[in-house]
C-alpha atoms as one frame of an Amber mdcrd trajectory, in Angstrom:
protein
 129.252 131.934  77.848 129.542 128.135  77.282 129.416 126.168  73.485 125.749
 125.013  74.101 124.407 128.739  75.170 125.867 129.732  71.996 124.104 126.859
  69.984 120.905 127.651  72.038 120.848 131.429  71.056 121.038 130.760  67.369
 118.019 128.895  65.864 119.345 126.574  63.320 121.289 123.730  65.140 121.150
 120.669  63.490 120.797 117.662  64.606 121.731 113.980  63.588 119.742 110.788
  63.848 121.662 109.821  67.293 120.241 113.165  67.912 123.327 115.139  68.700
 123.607 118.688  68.177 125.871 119.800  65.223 127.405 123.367  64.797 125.005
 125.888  63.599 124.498 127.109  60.127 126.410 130.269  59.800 124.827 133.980
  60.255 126.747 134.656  56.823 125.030 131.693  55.040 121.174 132.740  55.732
 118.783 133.117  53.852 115.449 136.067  54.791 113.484 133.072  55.949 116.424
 132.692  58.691 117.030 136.153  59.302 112.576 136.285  60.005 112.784 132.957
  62.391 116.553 134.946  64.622 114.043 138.005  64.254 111.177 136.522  65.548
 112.877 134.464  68.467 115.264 137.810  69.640 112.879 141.134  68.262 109.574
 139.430  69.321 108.032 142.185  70.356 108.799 143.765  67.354 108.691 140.983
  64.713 104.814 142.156  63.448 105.882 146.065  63.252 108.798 145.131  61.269
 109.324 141.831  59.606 107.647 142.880  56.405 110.645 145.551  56.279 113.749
 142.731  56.839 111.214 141.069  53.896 111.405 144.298  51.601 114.831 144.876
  52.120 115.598 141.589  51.398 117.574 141.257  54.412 119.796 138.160  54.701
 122.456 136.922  57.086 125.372 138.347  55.695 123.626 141.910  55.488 122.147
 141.760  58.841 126.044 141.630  60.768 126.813 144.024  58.247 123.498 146.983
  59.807 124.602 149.437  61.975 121.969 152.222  63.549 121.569 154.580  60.569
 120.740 151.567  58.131 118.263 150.394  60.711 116.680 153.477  61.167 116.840
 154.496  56.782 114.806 151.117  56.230 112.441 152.809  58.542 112.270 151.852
  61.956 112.435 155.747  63.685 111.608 154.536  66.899 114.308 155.184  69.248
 113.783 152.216  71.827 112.886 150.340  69.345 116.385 150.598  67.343 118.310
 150.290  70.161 117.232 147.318  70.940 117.229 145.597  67.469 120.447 147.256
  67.411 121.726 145.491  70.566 120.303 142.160  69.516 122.286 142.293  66.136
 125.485 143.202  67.498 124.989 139.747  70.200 124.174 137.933  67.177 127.640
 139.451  65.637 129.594 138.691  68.849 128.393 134.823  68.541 129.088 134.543
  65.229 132.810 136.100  65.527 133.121 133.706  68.364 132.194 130.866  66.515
 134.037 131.751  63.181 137.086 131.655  65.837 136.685 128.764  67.347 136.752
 126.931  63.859 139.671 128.771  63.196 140.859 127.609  66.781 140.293 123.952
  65.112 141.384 123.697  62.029 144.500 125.601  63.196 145.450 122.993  66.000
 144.617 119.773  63.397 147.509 117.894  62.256 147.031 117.414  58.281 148.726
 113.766  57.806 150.096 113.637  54.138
């Protein structure tokens, strides 16, 4: 999986006025708005069944990596296929993110600080 499939998965890329991409707004750093638009773009089919529950739950970046199956299902989606699938979407969105929290890790590491 290269750097700009990662970008192109995650909805918030930035970009300056040369028009070059810039790294992504952390999953940990949005906001319910953000959460609706990764919900929309990745749970489509599912976005008008269940948005307004993200919405009640007041579901934001940092508590969407942190949903696992039974929290899914207690805010009340029961379906089966339906959970698995937001389920499998979530823990993509949690690979990316790791990968990209690593790869700035990866970079600040390997930077030589001049004093």
């Amino acid at each position: 999986m290269g750097a700009k499939e990662n970008e192109e998965s995650l909805p918030f890329v930035a970009r300056t006025k040369s028009n070059r991409t810039t790294r992504p707004k952390p999953v940990y750093l949005w906001n319910s708005a953000d959460v609706l638009k990764w919900f929309r773009r990745h749970c489509g089919d599912y976005y008008s069944e269940y948005a307004d529950l993200l919405t009640k739950h007041g579901i934001s970046g940092s508590s969407l990596l942190q949903l696992n199956e039974v929290m899914i299902r207690e805010m009340g989606m029961v379906n089966n296929e339906h959970v698995q699938e937001i389920w499998r979407q979530i823990m993509k969105l949690k690979l990316k993110a790791d990968i990209m929290e690593l790869r700035e890790f990866e970079k600040k590491k390997d930077m030589v600080w001049a004093p």
